[in-house]
N, C-alpha and C positions, 0 to 999 in steps of 0.2 A: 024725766020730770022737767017744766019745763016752768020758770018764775019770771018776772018783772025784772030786767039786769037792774045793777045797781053800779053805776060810773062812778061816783065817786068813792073817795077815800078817805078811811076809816081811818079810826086813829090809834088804833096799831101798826097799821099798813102808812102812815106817817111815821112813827115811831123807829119804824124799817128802816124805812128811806132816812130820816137822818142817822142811822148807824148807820150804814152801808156807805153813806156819802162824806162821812167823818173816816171810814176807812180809808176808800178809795183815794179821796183827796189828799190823806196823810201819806198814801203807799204808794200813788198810783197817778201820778200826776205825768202833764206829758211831758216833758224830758225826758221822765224815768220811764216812759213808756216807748220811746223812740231810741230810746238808749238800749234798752233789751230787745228791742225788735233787730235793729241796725247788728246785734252781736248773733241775732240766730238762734236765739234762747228768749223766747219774752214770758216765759209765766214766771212766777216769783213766785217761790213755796211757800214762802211766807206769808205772805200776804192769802192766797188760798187757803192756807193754814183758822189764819184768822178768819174769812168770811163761812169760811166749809164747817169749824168745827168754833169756832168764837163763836160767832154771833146764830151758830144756827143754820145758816143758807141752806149747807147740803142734802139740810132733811125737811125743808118744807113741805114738799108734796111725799113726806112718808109719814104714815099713820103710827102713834108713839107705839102700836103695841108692836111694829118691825122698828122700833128705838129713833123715829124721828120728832118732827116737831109738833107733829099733827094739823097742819096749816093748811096750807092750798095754791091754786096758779094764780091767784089774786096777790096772794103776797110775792111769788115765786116772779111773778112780770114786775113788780116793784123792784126786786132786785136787780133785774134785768134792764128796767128802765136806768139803773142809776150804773149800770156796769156800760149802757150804751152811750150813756152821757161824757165819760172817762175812755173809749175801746178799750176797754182794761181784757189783758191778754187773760182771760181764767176757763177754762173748759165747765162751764157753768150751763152754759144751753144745750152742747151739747151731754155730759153727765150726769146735771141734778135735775135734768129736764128730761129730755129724749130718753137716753137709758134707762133713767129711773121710772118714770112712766112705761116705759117696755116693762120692768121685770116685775112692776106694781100687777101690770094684767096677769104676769104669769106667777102671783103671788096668790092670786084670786082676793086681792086689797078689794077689790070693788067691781063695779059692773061697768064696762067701758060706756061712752055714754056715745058711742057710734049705732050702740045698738048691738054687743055683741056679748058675749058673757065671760065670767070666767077666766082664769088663764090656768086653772089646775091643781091650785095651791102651792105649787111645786117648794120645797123645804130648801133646793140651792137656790133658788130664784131670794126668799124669805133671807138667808142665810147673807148674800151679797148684796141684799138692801140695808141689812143692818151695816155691813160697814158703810157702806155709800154716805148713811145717814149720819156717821159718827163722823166722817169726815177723813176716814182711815186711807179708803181704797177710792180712788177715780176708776169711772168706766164706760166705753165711748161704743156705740155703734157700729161695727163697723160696715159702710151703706156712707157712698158719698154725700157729699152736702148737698148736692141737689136733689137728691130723694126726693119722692114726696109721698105721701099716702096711699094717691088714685093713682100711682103710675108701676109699672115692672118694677121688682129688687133680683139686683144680682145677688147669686149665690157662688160665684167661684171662686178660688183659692187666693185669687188677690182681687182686691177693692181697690181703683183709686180715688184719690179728691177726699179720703176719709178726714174731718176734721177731729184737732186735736187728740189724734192719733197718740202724738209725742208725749204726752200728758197722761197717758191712761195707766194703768195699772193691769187692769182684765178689757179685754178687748170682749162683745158680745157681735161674734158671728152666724151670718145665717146661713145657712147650709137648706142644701133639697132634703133631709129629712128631720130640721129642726133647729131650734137657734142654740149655741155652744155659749161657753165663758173659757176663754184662751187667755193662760195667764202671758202678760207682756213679755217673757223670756222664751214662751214658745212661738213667737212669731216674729217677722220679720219687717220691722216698720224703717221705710225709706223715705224721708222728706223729699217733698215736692217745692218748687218756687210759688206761693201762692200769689194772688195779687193785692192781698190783705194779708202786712205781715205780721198783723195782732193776732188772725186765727190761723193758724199752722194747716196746710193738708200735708196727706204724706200717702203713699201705695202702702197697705199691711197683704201680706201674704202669710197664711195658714195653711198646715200640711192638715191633711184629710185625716181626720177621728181622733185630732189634735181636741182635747180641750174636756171640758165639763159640759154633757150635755143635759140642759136646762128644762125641753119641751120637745113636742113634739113638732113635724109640719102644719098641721093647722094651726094650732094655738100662738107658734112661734110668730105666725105670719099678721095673725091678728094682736098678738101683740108688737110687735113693729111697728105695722100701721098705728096704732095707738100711742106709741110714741114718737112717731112723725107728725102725727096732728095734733097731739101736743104743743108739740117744738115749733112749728109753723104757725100754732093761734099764741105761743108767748114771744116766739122771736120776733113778732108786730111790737112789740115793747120793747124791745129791742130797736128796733127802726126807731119809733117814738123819741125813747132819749137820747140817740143821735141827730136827728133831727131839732130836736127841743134844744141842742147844746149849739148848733150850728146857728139857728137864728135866736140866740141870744147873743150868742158873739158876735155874730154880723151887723145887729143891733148897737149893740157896747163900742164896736170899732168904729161904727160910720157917725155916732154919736162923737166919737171924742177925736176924729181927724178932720183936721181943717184942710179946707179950698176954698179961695178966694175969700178968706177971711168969715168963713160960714162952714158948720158943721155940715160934712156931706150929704150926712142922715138929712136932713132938713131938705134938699132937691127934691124936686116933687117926682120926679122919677124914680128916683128909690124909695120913697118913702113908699110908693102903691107897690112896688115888688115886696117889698117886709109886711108889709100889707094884707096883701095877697097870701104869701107864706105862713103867717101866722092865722089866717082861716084855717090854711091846710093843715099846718101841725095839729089845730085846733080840734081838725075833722079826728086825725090821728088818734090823738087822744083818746077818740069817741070810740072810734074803733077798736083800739087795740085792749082799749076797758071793757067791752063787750065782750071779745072773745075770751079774756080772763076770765069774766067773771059764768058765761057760758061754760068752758071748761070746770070750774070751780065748781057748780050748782051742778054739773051731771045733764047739763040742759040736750033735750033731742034737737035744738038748732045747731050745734056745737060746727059740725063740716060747713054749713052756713057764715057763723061768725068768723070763723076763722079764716077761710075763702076770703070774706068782706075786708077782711083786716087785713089780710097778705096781698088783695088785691091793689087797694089805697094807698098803706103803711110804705111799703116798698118803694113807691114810686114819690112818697111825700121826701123819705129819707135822701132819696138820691137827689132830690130838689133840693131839697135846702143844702146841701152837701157840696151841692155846684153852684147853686147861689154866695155860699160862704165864702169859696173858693176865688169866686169874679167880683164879690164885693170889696173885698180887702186887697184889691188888682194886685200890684208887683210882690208883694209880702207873703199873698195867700195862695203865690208860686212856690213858694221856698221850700225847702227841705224843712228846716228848722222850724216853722210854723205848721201847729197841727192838724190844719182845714185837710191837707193830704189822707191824714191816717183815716177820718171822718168820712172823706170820699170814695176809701179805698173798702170801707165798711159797709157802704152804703152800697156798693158796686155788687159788692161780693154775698151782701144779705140780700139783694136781689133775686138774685136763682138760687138763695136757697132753701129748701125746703120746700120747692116749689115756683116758677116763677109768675110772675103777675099774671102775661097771657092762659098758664095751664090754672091759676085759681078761677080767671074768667070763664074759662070754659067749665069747670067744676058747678060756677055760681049759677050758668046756662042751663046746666043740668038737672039743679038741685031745683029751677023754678021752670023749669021745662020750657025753654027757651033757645033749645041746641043753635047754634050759627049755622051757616051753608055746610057741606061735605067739600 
């Protein structure tokens, strides 16, 4: 089915956003964020606590009759917008998003809107949506972060680069004859040094015919995919509200730091780079509301929108990120100033789920367009 998008926002999906941002800002502010990253531990149960089973979050995209909120990726990218704005360390994209969308397909919640059916109904798949949605159990992919939809998944006993590994409770492994649910105590999760240390990687290793199995090889496969392009058309809101956070601050500082007895901002030099940026966020925005609301509506553009968005999204986020960085010159080096954690998000949201040049060639694809060989 395919409608009219609709970019803007609704006033419930306001409504979100300033709960989400009344949380965050009380929980999640960055000190406290740099504080828990710096100790090697940055998610805060608490505050997860709050957004997963407080307000809601963890069941947005689950329908009330598997006990969520019956909402959508519309609201689900609000949330995300407002956790990219903060890098607030919470397994959110990868859990209420990616996984939760995987076990939806194999829940038979609805018809994937790639064009494929089904995932079987399966009653464990039904059964670990309902905690997901109550906010009980966390549960992570395991399928590094650079996955992506169009591209190979490994299936062997160890994964690396799996985000927020350290955070899961059931791990969902794919395997050559179908995807498992491995509770955290039968696997082996070893942190990695990421280069973002709000989102954790780490190698999980699983012994073979370890776990609960969920589906079968086809299904398992199609639903995977289906939570990787999920994850990829919201993690563009994702980019967005890091982006959106960078050149407001960039804004605010060159605004109130004097040279030569004149507010920075005010150099006509900088003024056409914020300038400039703010189209781009601007495009973002456009973007990343698109694939939302694509996802959301079931739209057959859906691999289209979300292509568009990871293509743009990614590369808007890493601009302003190093823009923010070189506008605020000696300060916006510092440890103790947060333009780093922004950059480091922006780096590492990049490739994942895809990166910009593998959505280009997707977008080549999808309008028959392929590049040279």
């Amino acid at each position: 089915m395919s409608t009219q998008p609709d970019l803007l926002y609704s006033e419930a999906e306001d409504d979100l956003r300033a709960a989400v941002r009344s949380l965050v800002t009380d929980r999640s502010d960055h000190t406290a964020v740099l504080d828990r990253a710096e100790s090697g531990t940055p998610y805060d149960d608490g505050l997860w606590q709050s957004l997963a089973a407080g307000i809601g979050a963890a069941g947005l995209l689950v329908p009330e009759e598997f006990g969520g909120q019956g909402a959508g990726h519309r609201e689900a990218a609000v949330v995300l917008e407002e956790l990219g704005r903060t890098v607030t360390p919470a397994p959110y994209l990868t859990g209420s998003v990616i996984a939760t969308e995987t076990l939806l397909a194999l829940a038979g919640a609805h018809t994937g809107a790639d064009g494929g059916g089904d995932g079987g109904g399966d009653g464990e798949a039904a059964g670990l949506l309902k905690e997901l949605a109550a906010g009980r159990t966390v549960a992570v992919l395991v399928l590094p972060l650079s996955a992506s939809a169009g591209a190979g998944l490994p299936t062997g006993p160890t994964v690396t680069g799996v985000a927020d590994a350290a955070a899961a409770d059931v791990l969902l492994v794919l395997r050559a004859d179908g995807l498992y649910a491995v509770r955290r105590g039968e696997a082996t999760v070893e942190p990695l040094t990421p280069l973002d240390l709000t989102r954790p990687l780490a190698a999980v290793t699983t012994a073979e015919g370890s776990g609960t199995r969920l589906s079968a090889a086809d299904q398992a496969r199609f639903a995977v995919r289906r939570g990787l392009l999920a994850g990829a058309g919201l993690l563009a809101s994702e980019q967005l509200g890091v982006a959106e956070w960078c050149l407001e601050e960039t804004v605010r500082y060159t605004r109130d730091r004097y040279q030569f007895n004149r507010p920075v901002g005010s150099f006509q030099a900088l003024k056409h780079r914020m300038a400039q940026l703010w189209l781009d966020v601007a495009g973002a925005r456009a973007a990343a509301r698109n694939a939302a609301d694509a996802l959301a509506s079931r739209s057959t553009e859906v691999p289209l929108a979300v292509s568009v968005a990871q293509a743009h999204c990614s590369r808007v986020a890493v601009r302003a990120a190093e823009e923010c960085v070189q506008l605020h010159a000696g300060i916006g080096m510092t440890w103790e100033h947060p333009a780093h954690l922004y950059l480091k998000r922006a780096k590492a949201d990049e490739i994942a789920l895809g990166t910009p040049g593998h959505h280009k060639e997707v977008l080549a694809e999808l309008v028959s367009l392929p590049g040279p060989l």
